[in-house]
ZADO-1210 file (C-alpha; in nm, 4 decimals, padded with zeros to 6 digits):
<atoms>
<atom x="16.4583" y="02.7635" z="26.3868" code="UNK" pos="1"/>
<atom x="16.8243" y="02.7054" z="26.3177" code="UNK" pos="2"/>
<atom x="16.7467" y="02.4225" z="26.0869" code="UNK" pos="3"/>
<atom x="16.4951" y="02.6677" z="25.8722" code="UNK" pos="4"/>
<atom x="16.7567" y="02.9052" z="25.7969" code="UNK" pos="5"/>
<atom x="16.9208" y="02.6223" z="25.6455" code="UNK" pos="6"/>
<atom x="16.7111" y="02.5405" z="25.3817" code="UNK" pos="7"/>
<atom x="16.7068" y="02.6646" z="25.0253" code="UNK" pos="8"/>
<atom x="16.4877" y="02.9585" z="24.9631" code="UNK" pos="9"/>
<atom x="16.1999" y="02.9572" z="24.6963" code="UNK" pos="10"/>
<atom x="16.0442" y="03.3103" z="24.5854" code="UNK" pos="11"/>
<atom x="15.7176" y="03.3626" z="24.4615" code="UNK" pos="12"/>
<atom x="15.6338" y="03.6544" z="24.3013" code="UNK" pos="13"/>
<atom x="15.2921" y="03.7651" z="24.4586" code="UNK" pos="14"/>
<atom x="14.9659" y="03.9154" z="24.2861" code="UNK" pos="15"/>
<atom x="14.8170" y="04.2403" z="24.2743" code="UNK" pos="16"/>
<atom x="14.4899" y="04.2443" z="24.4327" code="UNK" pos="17"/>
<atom x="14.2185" y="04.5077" z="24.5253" code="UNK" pos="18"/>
<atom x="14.0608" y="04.4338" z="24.8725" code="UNK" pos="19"/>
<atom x="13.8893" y="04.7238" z="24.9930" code="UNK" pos="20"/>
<atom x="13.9902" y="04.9814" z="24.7867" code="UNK" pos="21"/>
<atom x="14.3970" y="04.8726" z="24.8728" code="UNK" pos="22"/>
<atom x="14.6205" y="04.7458" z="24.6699" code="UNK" pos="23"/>
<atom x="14.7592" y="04.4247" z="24.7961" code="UNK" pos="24"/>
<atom x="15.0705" y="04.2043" z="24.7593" code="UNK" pos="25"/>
<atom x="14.9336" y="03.8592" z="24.8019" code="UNK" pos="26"/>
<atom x="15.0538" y="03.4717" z="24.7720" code="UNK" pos="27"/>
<atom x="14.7725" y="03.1812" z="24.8536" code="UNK" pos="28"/>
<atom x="14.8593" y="02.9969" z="25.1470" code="UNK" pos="29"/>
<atom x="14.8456" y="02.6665" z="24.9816" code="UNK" pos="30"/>
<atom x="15.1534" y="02.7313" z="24.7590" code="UNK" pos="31"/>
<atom x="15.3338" y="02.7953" z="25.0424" code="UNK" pos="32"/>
<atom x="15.1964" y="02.5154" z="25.3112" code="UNK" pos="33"/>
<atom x="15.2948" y="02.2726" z="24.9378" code="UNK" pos="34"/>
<atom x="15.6441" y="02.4080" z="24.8837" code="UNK" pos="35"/>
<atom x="15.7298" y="02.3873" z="25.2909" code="UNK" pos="36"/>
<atom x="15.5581" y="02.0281" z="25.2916" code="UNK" pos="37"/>
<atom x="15.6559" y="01.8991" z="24.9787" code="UNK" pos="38"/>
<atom x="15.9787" y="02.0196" z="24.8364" code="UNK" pos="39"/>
<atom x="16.0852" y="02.1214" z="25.1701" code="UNK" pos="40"/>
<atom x="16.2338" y="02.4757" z="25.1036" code="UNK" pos="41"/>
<atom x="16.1436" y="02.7884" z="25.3038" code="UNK" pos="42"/>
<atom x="15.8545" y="03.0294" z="25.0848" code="UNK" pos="43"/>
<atom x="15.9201" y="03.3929" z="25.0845" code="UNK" pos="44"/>
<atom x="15.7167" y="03.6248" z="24.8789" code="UNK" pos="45"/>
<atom x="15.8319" y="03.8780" z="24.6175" code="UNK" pos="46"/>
<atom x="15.6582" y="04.2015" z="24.5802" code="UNK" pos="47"/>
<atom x="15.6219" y="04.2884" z="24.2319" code="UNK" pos="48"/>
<atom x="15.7090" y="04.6278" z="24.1002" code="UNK" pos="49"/>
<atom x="15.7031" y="04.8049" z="23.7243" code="UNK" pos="50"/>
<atom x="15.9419" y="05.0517" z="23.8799" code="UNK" pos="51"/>
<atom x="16.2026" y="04.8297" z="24.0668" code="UNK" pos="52"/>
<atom x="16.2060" y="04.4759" z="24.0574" code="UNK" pos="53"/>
<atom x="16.5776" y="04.3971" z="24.0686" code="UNK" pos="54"/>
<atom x="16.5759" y="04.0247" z="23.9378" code="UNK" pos="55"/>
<atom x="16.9668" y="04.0352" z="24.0228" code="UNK" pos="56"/>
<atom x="16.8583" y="04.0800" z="24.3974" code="UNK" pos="57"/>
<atom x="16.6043" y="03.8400" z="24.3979" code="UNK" pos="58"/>
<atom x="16.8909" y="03.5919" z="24.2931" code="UNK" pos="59"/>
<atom x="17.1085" y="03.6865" z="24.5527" code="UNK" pos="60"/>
<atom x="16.8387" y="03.5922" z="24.7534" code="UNK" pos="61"/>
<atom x="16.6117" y="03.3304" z="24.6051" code="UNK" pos="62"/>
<atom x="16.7548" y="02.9075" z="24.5201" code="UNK" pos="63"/>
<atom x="16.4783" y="02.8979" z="24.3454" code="UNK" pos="64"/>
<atom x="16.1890" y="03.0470" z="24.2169" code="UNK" pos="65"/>
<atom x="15.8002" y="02.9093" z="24.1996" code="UNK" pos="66"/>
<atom x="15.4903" y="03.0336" z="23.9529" code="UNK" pos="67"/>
<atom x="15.1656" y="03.0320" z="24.1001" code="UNK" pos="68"/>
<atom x="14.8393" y="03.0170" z="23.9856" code="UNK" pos="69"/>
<atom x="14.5727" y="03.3095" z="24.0186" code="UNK" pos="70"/>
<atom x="14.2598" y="03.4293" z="23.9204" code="UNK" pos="71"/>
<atom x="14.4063" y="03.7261" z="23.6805" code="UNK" pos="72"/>
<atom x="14.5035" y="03.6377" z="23.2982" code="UNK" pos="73"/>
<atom x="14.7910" y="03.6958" z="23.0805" code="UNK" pos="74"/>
<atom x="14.7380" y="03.9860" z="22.9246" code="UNK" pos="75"/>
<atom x="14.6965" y="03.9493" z="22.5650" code="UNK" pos="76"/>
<atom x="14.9293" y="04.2296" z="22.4230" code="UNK" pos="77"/>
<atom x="15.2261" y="03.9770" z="22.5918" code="UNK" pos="78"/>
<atom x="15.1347" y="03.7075" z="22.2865" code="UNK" pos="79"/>
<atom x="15.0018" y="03.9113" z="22.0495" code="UNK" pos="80"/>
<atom x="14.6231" y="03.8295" z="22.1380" code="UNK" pos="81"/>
<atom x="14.2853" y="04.0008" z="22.0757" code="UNK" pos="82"/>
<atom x="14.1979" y="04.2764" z="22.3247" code="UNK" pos="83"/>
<atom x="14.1004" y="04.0707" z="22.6244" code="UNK" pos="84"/>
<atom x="13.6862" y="04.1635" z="22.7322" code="UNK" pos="85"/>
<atom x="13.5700" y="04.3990" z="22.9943" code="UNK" pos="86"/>
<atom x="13.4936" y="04.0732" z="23.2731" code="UNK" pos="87"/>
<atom x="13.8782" y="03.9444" z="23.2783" code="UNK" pos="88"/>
<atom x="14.0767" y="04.0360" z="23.5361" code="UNK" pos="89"/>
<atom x="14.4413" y="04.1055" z="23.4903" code="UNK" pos="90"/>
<atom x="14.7591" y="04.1755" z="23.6503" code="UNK" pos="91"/>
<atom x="14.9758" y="04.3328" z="23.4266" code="UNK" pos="92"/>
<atom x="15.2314" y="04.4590" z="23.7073" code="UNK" pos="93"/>
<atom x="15.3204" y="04.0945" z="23.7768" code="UNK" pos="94"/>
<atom x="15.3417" y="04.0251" z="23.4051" code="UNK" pos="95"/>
<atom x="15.5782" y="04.2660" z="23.3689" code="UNK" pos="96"/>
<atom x="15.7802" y="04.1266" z="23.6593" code="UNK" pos="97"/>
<atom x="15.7115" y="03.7852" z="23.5606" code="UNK" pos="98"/>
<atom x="15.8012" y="03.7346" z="23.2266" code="UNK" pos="99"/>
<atom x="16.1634" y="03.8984" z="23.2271" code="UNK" pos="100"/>
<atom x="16.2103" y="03.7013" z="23.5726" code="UNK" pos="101"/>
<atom x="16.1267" y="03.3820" z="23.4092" code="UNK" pos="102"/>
<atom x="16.3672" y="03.4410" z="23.1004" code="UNK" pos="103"/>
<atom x="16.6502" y="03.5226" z="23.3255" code="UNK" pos="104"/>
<atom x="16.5446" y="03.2058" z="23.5351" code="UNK" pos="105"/>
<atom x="16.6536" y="02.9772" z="23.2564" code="UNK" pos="106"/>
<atom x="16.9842" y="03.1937" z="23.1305" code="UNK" pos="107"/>
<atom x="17.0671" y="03.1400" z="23.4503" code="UNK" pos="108"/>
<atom x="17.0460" y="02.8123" z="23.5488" code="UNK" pos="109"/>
<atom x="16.7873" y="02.9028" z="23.8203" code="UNK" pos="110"/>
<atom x="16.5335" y="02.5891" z="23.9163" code="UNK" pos="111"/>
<atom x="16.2067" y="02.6964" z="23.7825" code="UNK" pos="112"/>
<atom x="15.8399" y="02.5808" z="23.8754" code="UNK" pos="113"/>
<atom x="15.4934" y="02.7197" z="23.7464" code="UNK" pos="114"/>
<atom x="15.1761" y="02.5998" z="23.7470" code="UNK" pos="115"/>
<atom x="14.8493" y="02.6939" z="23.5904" code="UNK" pos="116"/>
<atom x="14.9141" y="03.0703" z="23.5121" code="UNK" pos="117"/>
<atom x="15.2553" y="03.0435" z="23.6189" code="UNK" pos="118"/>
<atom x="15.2621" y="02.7565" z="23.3008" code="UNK" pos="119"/>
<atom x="15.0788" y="03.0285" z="23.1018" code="UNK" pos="120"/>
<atom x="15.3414" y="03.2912" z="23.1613" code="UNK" pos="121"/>
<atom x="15.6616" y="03.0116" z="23.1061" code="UNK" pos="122"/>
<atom x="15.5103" y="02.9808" z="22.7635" code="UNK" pos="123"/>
<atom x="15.4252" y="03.2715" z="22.6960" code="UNK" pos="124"/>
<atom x="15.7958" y="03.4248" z="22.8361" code="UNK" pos="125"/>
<atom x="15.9946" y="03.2499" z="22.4969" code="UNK" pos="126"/>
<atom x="15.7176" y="03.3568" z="22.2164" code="UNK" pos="127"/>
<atom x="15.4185" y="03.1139" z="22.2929" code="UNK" pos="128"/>
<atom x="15.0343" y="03.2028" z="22.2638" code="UNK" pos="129"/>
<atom x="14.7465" y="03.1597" z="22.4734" code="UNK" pos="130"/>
<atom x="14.3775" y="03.0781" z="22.4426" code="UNK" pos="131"/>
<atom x="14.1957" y="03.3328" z="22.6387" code="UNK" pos="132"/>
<atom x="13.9104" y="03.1318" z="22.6287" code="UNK" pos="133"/>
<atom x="13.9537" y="02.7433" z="22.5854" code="UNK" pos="134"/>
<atom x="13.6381" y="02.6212" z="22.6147" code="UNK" pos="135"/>
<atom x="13.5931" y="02.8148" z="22.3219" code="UNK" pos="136"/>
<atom x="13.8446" y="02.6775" z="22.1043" code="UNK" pos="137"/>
<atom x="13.7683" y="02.4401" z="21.8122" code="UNK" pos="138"/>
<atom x="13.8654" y="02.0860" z="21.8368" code="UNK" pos="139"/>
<atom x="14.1963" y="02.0110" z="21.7548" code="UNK" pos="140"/>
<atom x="14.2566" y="01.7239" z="21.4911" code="UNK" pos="141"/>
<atom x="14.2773" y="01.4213" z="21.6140" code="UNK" pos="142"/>
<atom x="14.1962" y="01.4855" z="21.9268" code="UNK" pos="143"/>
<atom x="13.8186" y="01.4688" z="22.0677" code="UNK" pos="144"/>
<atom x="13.5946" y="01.7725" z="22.1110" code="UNK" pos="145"/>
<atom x="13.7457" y="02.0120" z="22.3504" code="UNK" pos="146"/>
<atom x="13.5768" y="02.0308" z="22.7388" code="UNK" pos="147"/>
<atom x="13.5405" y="02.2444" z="22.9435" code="UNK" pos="148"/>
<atom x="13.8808" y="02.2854" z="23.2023" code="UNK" pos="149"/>
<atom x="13.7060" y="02.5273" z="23.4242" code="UNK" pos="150"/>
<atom x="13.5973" y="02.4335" z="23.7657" code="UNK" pos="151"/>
<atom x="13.2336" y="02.5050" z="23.8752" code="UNK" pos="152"/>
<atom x="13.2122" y="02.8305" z="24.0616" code="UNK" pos="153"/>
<atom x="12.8755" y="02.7267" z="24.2868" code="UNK" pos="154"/>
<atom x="13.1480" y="02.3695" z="24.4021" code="UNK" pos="155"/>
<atom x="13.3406" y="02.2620" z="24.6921" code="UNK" pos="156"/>
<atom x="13.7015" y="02.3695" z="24.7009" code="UNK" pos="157"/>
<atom x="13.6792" y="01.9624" z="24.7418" code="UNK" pos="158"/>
<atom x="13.5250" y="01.9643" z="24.4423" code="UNK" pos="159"/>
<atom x="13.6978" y="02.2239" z="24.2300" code="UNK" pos="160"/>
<atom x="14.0379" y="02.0962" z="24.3596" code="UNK" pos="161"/>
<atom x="13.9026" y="01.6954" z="24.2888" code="UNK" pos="162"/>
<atom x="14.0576" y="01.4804" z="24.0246" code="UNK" pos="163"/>
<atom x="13.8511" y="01.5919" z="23.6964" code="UNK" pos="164"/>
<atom x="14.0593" y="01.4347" z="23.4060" code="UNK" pos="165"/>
<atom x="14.3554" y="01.1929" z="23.2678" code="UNK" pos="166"/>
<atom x="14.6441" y="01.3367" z="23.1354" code="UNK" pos="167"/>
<atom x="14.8479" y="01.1782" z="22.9037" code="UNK" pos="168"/>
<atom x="15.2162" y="01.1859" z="22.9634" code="UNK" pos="169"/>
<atom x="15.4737" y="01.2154" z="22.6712" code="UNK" pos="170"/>
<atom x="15.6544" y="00.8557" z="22.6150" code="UNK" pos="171"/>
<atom x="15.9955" y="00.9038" z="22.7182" code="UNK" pos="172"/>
<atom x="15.9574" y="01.2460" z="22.8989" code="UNK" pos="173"/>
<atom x="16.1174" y="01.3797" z="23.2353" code="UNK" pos="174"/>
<atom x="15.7233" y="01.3177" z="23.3460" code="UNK" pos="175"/>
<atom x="15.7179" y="01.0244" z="23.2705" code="UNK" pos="176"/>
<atom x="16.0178" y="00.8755" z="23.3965" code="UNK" pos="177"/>
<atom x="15.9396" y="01.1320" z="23.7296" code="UNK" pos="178"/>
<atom x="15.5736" y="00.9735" z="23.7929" code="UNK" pos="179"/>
<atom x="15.6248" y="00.6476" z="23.6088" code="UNK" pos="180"/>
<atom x="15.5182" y="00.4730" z="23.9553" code="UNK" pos="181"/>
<atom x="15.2138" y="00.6617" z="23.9847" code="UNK" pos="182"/>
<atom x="15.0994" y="00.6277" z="23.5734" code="UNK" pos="183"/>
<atom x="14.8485" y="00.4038" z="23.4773" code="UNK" pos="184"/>
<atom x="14.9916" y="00.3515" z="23.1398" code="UNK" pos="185"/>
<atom x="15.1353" y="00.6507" z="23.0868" code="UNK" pos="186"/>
<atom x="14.8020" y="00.8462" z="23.2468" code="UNK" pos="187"/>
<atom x="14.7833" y="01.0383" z="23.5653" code="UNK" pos="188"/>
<atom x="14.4391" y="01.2418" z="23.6995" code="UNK" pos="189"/>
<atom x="14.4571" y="01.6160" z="23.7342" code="UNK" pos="190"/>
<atom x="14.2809" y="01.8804" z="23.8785" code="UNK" pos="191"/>
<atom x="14.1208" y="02.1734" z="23.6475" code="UNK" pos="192"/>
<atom x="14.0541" y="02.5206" z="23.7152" code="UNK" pos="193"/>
<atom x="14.1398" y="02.6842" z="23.3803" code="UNK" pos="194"/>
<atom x="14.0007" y="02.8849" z="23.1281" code="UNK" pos="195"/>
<atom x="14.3214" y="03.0437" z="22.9471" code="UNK" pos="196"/>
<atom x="14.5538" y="02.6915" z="22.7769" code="UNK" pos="197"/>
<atom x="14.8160" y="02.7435" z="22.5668" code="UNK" pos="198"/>
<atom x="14.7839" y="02.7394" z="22.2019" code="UNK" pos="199"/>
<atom x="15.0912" y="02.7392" z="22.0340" code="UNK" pos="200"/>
<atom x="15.3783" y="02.6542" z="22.2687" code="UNK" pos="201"/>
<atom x="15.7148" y="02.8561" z="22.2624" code="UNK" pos="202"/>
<atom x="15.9565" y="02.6910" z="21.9839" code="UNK" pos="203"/>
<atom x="16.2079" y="02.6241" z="22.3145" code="UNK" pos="204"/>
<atom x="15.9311" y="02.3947" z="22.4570" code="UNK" pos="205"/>
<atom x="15.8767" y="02.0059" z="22.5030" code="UNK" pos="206"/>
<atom x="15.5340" y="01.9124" z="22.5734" code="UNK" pos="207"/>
<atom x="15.4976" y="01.6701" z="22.8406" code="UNK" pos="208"/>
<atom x="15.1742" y="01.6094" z="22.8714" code="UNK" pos="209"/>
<atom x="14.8225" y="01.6393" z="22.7036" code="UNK" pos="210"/>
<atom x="14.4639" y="01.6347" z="22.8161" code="UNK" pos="211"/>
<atom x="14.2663" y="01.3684" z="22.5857" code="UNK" pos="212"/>
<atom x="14.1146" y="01.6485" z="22.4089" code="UNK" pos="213"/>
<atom x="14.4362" y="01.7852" z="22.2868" code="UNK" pos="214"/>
<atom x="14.4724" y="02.0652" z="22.5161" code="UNK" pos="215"/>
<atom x="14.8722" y="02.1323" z="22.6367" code="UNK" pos="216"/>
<atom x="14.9025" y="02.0233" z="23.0628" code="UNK" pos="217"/>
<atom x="15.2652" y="02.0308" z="23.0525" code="UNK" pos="218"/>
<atom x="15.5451" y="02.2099" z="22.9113" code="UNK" pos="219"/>
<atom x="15.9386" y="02.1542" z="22.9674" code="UNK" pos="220"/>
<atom x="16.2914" y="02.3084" z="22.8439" code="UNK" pos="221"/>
<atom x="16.4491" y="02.0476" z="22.7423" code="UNK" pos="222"/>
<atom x="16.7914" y="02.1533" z="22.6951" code="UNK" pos="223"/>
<atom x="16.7509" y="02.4556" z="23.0223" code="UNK" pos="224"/>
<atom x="17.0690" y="02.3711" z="23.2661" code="UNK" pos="225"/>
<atom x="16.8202" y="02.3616" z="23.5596" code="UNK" pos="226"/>
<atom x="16.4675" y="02.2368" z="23.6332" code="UNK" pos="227"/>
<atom x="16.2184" y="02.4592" z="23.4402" code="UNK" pos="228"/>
<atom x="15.8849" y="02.2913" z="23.4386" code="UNK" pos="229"/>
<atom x="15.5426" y="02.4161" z="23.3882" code="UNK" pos="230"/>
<atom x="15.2250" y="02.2364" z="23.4682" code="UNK" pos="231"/>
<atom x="14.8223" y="02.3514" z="23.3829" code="UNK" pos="232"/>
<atom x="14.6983" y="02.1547" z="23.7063" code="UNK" pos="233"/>
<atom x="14.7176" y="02.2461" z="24.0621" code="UNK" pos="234"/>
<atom x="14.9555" y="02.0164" z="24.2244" code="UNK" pos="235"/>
<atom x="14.9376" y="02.1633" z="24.5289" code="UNK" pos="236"/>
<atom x="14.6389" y="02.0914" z="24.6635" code="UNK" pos="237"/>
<atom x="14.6893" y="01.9095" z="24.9349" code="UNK" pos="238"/>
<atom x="15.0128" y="01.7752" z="24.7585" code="UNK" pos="239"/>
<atom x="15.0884" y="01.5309" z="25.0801" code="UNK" pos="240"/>
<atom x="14.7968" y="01.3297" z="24.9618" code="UNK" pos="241"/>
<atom x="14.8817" y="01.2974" z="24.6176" code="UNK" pos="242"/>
<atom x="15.1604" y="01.0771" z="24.5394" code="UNK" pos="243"/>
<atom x="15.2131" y="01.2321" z="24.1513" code="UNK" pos="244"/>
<atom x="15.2320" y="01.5809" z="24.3280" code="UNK" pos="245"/>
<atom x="15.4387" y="01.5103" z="24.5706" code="UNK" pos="246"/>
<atom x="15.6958" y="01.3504" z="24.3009" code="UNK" pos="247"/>
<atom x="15.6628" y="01.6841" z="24.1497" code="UNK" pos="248"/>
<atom x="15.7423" y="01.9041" z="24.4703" code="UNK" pos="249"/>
<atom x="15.9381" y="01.6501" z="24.5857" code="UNK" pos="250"/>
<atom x="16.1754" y="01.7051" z="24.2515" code="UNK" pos="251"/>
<atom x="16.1427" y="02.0511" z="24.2615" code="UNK" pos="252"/>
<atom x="16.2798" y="02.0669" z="24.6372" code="UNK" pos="253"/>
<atom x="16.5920" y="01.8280" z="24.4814" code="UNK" pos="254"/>
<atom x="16.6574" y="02.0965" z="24.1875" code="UNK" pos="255"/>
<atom x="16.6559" y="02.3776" z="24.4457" code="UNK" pos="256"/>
<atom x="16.8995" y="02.1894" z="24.6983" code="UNK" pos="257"/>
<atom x="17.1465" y="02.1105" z="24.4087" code="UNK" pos="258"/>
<atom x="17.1405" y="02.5203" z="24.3238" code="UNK" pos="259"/>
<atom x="17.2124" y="02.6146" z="24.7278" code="UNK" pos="260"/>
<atom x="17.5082" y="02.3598" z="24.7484" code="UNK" pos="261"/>
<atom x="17.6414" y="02.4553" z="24.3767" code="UNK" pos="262"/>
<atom x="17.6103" y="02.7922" z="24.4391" code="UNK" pos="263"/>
<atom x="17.7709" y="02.7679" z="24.8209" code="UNK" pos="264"/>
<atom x="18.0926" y="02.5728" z="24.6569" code="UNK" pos="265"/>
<atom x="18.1495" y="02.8310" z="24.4282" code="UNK" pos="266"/>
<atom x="18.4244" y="03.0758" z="24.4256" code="UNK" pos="267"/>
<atom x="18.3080" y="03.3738" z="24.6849" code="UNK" pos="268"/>
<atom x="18.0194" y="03.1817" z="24.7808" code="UNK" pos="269"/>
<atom x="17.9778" y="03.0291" z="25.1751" code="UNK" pos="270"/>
<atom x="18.1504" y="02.7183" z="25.1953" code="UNK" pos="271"/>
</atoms>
């Protein structure tokens, strides 16, 4: 127990859901088992709030701070997008919690993690758009026809969470110096379970990596003082298995640990 309280602590800013009737505060378990595992910090959920989400408590609190996935979108009106259609769920609450908290992330020096909507918001959080629907998008030139990144609903979780395509990683990226062991030639396999992608990234924004048909997998501030890295895929899914995810946890946890012991040695902090 003693040794817990020592780690670095990593919020995650929950989802709204509806379960009978209820509103709930929720964070998937698998974020959490991947962050304890991986980057070996200790999880702690943040309930989001439109009335009073204090992002200067949540520092005093939180090393770090992690994006995850979900089944809600963006909403549209954040980018500048079409009306969204009656079937997509949303979450604007943790939008509106989100985006601000990522900004301030970044000003701050704050490590910084998101994946698959979590990505979607770090875009979208410095003036990038969105695809609502990606499988719908026309090719982009020079690229092949777009696929399809969503998973199949009637599938596994085996399945769904199972390697689906290669991403390309930027020559001479942080990815690709991070996961140049695991690359096959500058390629790694991902996971897919998308249907939003980015569009036109924020003007802040490196790209890092690209699915063969074009579509953005990884975005990166360059020139941020502290990690702030956003990826499309899941690599959480069982990230102990995956040597490429566990790279990207593992870096993650490094990032957070630098923060705690920066922030401990300065002035008024615990020494």
């Amino acid at each position: 127990m003693g040794a817990d309280m020592n780690l670095p602590i990593v919020g995650i800013p929950c989802d709204i859901k509806e379960i009978d009737r209820l509103s709930y505060q929720v964070v998937g378990e698998k974020y959490i088992v991947a962050l304890s595992k991986c980057a070996e910090v200790f999880p702690v959920p943040l309930p989001v709030s439109r009335e009073d989400f204090d992002i200067d408590k949540v520092f005093s609190v939180c090393d770090g701070i992690f994006l995850t996935g979900s089944l809600s979108n963006v909403h549209p009106d954040n980018y500048g997008g079409g009306a969204p259609r009656e079937s997509v769920l949303l979450d604007e609450t943790r939008d509106s919690c989100t985006l601000p908290l990522i900004r301030a992330c970044v000003k701050e020096g704050v490590p910084l993690f998101c994946v698959c909507r979590g990505f979607q918001e770090f875009n979208v959080a410095f003036g990038g758009t969105l695809h609502q629907h990606l499988h719908e998008s026309p090719p982009l030139d020079g690229y092949e026809p777009r696929f399809d990144h969503r998973a199949g609903k009637q599938d596994s979780q085996d399945v769904q969470y199972g390697p689906a395509h290669e991403v390309v990683l930027t020559a001479e990226g942080f990815l690709a110096s991070l996961l140049k062991g695991e690359a096959r030639e500058g390629r790694i396999m991902v996971n897919s379970l998308h249907s939003q992608g980015v569009d036109k990234p924020a003007p802040c924004m490196r790209i890092e990596a690209r699915a063969e048909d074009g579509t953005v997998e990884a975005l990166r501030i360059a020139d941020a003082p502290a990690f702030a890295l956003g990826v499309q895929w899941h690599p959480e899914w069982r990230c102990w298995e995956n040597s490429a995810s566990k790279r990207l946890y593992g870096a993650f946890g490094e990032a957070v640990r630098e923060a705690k012991m920066t922030s401990m040695q300065a002035p008024g902090g615990m020494t």
